[in-house]
C-alpha positions as CSV (number, residue, x, y, z in Angstrom):
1,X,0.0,0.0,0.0
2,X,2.6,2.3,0.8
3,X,4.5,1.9,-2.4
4,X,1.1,3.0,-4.2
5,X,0.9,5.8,-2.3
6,X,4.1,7.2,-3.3
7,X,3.5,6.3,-6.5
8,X,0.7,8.4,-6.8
9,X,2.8,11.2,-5.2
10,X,5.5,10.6,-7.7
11,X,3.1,10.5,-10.3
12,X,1.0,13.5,-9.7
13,X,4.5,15.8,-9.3
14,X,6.3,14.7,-12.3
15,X,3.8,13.8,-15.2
16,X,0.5,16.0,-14.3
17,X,-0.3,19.0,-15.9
18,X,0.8,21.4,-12.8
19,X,2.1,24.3,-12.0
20,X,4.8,24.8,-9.4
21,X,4.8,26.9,-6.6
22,X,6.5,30.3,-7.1
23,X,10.5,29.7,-6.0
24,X,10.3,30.3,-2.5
25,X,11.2,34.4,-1.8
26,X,10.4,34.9,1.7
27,X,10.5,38.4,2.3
28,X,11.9,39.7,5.3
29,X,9.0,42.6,5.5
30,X,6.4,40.5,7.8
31,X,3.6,42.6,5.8
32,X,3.7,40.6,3.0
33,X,4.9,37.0,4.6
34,X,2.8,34.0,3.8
35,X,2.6,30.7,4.8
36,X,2.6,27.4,2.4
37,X,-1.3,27.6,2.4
38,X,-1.5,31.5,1.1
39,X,1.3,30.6,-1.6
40,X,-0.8,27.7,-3.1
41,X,-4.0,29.9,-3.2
42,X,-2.1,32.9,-5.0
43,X,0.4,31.2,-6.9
44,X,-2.1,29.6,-9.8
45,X,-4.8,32.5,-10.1
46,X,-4.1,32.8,-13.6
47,X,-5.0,29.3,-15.0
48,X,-6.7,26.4,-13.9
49,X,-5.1,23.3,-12.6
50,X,-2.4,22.1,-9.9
51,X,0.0,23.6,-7.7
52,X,2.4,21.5,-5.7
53,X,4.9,22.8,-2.9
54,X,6.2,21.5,0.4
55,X,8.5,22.0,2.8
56,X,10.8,19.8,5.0
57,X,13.7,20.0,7.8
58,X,16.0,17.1,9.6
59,X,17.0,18.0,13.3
60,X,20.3,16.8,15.0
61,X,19.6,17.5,18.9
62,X,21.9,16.7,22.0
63,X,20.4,17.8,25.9
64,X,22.1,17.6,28.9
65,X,22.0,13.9,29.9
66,X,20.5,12.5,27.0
67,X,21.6,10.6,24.2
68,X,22.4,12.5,20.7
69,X,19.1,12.6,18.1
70,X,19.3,12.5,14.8
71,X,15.9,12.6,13.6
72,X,14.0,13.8,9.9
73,X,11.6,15.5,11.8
74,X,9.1,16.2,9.1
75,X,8.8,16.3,5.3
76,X,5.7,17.8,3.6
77,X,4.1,17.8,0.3
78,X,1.6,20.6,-0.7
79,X,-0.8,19.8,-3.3
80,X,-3.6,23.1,-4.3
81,X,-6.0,22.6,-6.8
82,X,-8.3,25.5,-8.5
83,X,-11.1,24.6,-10.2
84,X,-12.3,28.0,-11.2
85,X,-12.2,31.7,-11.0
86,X,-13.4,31.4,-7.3
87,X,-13.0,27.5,-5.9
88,X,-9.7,26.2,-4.7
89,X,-9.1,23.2,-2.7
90,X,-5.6,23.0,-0.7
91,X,-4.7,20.0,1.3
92,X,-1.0,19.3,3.1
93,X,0.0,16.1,3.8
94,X,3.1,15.4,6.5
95,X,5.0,12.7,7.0
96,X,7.0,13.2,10.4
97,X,9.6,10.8,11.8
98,X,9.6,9.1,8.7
99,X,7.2,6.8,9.8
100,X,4.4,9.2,11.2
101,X,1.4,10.2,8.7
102,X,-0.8,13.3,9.0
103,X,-3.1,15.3,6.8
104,X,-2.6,19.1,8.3
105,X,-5.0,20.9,6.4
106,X,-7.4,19.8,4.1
107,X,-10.2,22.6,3.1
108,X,-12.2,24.4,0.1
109,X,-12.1,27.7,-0.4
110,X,-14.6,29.7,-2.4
111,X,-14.2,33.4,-3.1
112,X,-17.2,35.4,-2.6
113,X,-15.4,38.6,-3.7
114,X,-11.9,39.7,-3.8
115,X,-12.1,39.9,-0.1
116,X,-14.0,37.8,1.4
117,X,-13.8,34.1,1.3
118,X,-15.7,31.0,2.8
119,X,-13.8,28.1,3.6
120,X,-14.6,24.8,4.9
121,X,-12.7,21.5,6.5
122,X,-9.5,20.4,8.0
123,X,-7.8,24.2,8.9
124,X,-5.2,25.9,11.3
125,X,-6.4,27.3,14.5
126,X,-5.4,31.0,14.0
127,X,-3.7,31.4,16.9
128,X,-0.3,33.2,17.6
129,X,1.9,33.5,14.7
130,X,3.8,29.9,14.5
131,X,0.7,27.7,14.7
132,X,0.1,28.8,11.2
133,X,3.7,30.4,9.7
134,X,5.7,27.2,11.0
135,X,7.3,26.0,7.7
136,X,11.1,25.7,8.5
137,X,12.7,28.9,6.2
138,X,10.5,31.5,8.1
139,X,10.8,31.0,12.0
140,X,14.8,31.3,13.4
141,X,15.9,28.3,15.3
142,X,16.0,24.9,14.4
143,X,13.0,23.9,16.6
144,X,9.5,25.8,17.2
145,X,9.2,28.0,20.1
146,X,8.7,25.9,23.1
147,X,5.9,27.8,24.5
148,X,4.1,27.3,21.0
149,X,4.2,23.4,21.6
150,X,3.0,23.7,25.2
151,X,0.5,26.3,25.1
152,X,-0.9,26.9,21.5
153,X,-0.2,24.0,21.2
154,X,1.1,23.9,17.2
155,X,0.4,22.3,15.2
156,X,-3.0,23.3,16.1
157,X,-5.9,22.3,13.5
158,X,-9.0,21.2,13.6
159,X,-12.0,20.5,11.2
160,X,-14.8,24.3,10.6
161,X,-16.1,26.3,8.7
162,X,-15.8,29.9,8.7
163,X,-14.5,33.1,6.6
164,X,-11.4,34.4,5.8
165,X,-10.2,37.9,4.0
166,X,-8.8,41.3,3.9
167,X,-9.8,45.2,4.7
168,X,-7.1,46.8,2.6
169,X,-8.7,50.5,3.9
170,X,-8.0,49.4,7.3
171,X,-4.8,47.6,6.4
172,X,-6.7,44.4,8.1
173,X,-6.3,40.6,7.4
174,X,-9.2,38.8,9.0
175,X,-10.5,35.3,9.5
176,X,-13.7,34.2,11.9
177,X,-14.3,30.3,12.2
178,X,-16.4,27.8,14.2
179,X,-14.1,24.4,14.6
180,X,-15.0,21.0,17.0
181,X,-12.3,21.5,19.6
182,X,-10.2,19.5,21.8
183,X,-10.9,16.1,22.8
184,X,-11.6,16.4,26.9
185,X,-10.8,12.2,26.5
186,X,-12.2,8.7,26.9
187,X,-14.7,6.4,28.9
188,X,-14.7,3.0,28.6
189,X,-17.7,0.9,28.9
190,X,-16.3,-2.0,29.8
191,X,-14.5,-1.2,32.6
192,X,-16.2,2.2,33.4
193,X,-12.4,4.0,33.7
194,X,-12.1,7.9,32.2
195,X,-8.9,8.7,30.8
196,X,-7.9,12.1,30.4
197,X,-5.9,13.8,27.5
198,X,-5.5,17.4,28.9
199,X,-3.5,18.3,31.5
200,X,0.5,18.2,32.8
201,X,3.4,20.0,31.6
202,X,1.5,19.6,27.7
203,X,-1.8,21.4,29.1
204,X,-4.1,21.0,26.3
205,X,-2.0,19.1,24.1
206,X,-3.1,15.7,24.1
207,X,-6.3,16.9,23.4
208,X,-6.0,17.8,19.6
209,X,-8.2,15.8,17.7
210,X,-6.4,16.7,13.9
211,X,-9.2,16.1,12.2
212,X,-9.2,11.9,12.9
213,X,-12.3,10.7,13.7
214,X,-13.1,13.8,15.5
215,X,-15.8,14.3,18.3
216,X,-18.0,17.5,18.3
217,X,-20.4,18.0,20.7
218,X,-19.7,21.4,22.0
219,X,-18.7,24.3,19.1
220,X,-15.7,26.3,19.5
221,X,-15.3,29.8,18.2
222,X,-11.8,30.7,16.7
223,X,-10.7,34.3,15.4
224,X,-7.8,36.8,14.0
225,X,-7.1,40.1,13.1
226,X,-3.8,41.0,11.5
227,X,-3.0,44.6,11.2
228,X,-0.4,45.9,8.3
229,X,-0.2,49.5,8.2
230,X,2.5,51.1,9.4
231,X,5.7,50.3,7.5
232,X,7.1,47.2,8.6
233,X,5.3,46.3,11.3
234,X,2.8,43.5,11.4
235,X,0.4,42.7,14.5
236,X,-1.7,40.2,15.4
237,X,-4.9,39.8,18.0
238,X,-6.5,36.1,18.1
239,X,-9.0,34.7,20.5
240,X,-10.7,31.5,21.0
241,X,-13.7,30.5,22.7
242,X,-15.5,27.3,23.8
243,X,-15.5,24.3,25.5
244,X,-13.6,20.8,25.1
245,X,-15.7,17.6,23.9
246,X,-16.5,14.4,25.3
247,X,-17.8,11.3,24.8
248,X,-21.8,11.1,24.3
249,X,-22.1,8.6,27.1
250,X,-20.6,11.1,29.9
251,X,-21.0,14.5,28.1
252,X,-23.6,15.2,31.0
253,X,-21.1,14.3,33.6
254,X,-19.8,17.5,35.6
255,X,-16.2,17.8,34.1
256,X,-16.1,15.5,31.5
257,X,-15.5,19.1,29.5
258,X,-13.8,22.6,30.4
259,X,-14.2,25.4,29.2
260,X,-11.7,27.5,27.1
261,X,-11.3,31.4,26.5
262,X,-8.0,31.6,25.1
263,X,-6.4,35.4,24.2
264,X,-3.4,35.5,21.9
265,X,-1.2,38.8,20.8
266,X,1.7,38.8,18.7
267,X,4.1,41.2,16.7
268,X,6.3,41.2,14.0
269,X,8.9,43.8,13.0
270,X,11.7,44.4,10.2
271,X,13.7,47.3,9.3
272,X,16.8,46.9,7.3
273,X,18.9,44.4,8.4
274,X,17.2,43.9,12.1
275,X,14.1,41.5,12.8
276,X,12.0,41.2,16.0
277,X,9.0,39.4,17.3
278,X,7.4,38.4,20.3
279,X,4.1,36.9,21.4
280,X,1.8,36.6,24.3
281,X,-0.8,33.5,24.8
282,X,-3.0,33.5,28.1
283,X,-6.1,31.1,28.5
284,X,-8.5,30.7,31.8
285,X,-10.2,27.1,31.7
286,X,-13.3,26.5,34.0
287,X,-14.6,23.6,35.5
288,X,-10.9,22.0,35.7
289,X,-11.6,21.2,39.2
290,X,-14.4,18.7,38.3
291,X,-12.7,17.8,35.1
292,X,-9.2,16.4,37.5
293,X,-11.5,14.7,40.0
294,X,-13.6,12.9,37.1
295,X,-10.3,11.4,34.8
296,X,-8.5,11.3,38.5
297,X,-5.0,13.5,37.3
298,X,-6.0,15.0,41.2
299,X,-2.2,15.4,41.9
300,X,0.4,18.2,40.4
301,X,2.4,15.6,37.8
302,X,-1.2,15.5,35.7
303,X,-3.5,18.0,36.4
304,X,-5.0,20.8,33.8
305,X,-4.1,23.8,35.0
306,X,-7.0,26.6,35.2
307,X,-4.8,29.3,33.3
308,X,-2.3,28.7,30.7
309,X,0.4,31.1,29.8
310,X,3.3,32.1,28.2
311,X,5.4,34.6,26.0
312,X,8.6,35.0,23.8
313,X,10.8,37.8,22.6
314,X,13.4,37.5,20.0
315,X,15.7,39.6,17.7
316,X,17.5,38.9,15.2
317,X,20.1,40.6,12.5
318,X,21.3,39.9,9.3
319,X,25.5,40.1,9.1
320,X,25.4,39.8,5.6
321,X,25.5,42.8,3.8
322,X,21.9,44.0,2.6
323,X,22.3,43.2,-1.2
324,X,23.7,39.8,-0.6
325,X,21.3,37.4,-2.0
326,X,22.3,35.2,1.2
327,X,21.7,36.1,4.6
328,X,22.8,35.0,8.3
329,X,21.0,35.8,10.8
330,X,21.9,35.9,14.3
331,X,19.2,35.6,16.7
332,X,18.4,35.7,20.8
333,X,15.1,34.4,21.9
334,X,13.3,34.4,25.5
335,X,10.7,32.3,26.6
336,X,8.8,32.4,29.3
337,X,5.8,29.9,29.7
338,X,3.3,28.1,32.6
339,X,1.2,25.3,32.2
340,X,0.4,25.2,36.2
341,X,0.3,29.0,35.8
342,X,-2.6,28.6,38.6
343,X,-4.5,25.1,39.4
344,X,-8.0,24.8,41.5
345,X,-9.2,22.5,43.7
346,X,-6.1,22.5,46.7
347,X,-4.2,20.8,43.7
348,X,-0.5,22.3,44.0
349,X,1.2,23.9,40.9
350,X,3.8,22.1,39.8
351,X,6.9,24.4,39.7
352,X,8.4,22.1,36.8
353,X,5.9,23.5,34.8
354,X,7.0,27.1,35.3
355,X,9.6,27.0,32.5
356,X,11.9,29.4,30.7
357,X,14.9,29.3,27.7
358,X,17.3,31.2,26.5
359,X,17.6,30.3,22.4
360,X,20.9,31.4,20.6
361,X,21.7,30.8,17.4
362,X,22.0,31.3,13.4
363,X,20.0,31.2,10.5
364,X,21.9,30.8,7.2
365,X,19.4,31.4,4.7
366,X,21.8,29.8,1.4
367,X,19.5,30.4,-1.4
368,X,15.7,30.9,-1.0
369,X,13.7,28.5,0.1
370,X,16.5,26.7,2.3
371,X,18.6,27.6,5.4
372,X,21.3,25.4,7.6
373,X,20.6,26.6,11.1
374,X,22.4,26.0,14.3
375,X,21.3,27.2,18.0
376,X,22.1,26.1,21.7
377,X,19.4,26.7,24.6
378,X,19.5,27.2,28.5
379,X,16.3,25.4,29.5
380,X,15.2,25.9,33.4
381,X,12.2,25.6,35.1
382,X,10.9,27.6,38.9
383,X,12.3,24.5,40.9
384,X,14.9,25.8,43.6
385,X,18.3,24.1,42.9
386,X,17.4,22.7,39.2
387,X,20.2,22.3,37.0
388,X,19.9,23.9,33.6
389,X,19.7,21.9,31.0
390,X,21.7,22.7,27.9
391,X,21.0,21.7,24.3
392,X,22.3,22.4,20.9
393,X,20.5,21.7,18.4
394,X,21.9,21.7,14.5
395,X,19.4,21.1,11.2
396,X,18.7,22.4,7.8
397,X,14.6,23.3,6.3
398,X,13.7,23.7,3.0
399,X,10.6,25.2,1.2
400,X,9.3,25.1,-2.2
């Protein structure tokens, strides 16, 4: 089976009638930055027909204490198809670990007007800036942002319907969707145990649902605004509301779902040679109390925190010389982020869960569309006496 499967992929990228995505030119102006999804729905509006990308990066990683990891952490292939003047469909499917399958998106688009499209399907939460700019030649570092993985959590996406489009008066990008939501987790009949799949140093993690199968019984409301106008500059504001789901047979239950309300802001700045962004995610959960007692994570190793938070800062500058077609970034990030950033019930916080890092490191950007990087981090958490753990971390992305 899996030998027809990449035969098809082989197939459809080297005999079909298909475009190719532009070469990548990621621009260093955050204004007019786009992700693997935006590049598919622009790059064929001239003619019908295919347009196939992707994107890909191996990781080398060695932590304090551990053994050295050499690991292909994820290669992806892009497929976008447009059927006419106003109907796309784009789909992205990821193979991670080499032996880990995924379909990240999956969704139809339609174009009511220039400005203002409905789409439907398997889509990125908009949450934050990585969740949904995460291919490997536009974030600095060779992993994600550790307070992306344990609070957004990225890769973040679940199966709506909603809009998408842009205000170009207001210099606004918007979208506005309705998605299912995390999975609260599991009852079984047999043996009448609830197992949990929120909660610990991952706080909502375990609870993405990726479009597999997924439950709904509650709807969640997800939303962004992106602001472009002042020169350089990029902001984003992105909220989402709702509650978890559950199983039919204990959605009634008191805490076999929480609820979410979960507030994200983030910036991005460029001028000449010098880069900066940071980001702030807080979200207040209810009903965690009842939720730990029901799946039994009553003890500070495994219980869902009632707030979640966290934030990073980072600049970076080029060393190259501005009309270099290569550039090297150097870069220093900050991160600061609390699953257990407060806990109900007489449950204690768990201090190991009060984390920070220091990131340092470089970005080699050799041609466009792929970068070497190489970075080493300070990792500690609010335990008194912890030793910091250090890790460097060496890799290469490409994007096409």
């Amino acid at each position: 089976m899996k030998k027809i499967f990449f035969g098809l992929l082989a197939g459809v990228s080297l005999f079909a009638s298909a475009q190719t995505a532009p070469k990548d030119s990621i621009p260093t102006n955050p204004q007019s930055q786009q992700n693997a999804a935006q590049r598919l729905l622009s790059s064929n509006l001239s003619q019908k027909g295919l347009t196939v990308g992707g994107y890909g990066e191996v990781h080398l990683n060695r932590a304090t204490g551990k053994e050295t990891n050499l690991d292909v952490h994820r290669v992806v292939m892009l497929f976008g198809y447009k059927f006419n003047e106003r109907t796309q469909f784009i789909t992205e499917i990821e193979f991670e670990h080499v032996k880990e399958v995924y379909i990240e998106q999956a969704f139809l688009q339609y174009g009511l007007t220039d400005n203002l499209n409905v789409r439907a399907g398997l889509m990125l939460v908009p949450m934050g800036i990585v969740n949904e700019y995460h291919e490997p030649t536009t974030f600095n570092g060779v992993e994600r942002p550790s307070m992306d993985k344990a609070i957004v959590p990225t890769t973040w996406r679940e199966i709506g319907l909603g809009v998408s489009g842009k205000w170009d008066e207001a210099s606004l990008r918007y979208q506005a969707y309705m998605f299912n939501g995390f999975n609260s987790g599991t009852y079984d009949d047999a043996t009448g145990e609830y197992t949990g799949k929120l909660g610990g140093s991952n706080g909502l993690r375990g609870g993405r649902q990726k479009g597999a199968e997924s439950k709904m019984n509650n709807i969640n409301f997800s939303g962004k605004l992106d602001y472009y106008g002042l020169p350089g500059l990029r902001l984003g504001l992105s909220g989402y509301f709702g509650r978890t789901q559950s199983d039919r047979a204990v959605e009634d239950i008191n805490g076999a779902d929480v609820g979410i309300a979960m507030l994200g802001l983030d910036a991005r700045y460029a001028y000449q040679r010098f880069t900066a962004r940071g980001q702030f995610i807080h979200a207040s959960l209810s009903d965690t109390e009842e939720y730990n007692a029901l799946y039994d994570l009553d003890n500070s190793k495994d219980a869902l925190g009632s707030e979640l938070q966290g934030w990073y800062l980072e600049a970076a500058y080029n060393l190259l010389p501005m009309d270099k077609k290569q550039q090297l970034y150097a870069f220093a990030r900050y991160e600061d982020f609390n699953t257990h950033a407060s806990v109900e019930g007489g449950i204690s916080e768990n201090l190991a869960y009060d984390r920070d890092e220091w990131t340092f490191g470089l970005t080699y950007k050799v041609a466009p569309g792929a970068a070497f990087k190489a970075d080493y981090q300070l990792k500690n958490n609010a335990i008194a006496g912890n030793p910091t753990t250090k890790q460097l971390n060496l890799g290469f992305g490409v994007w096409f």
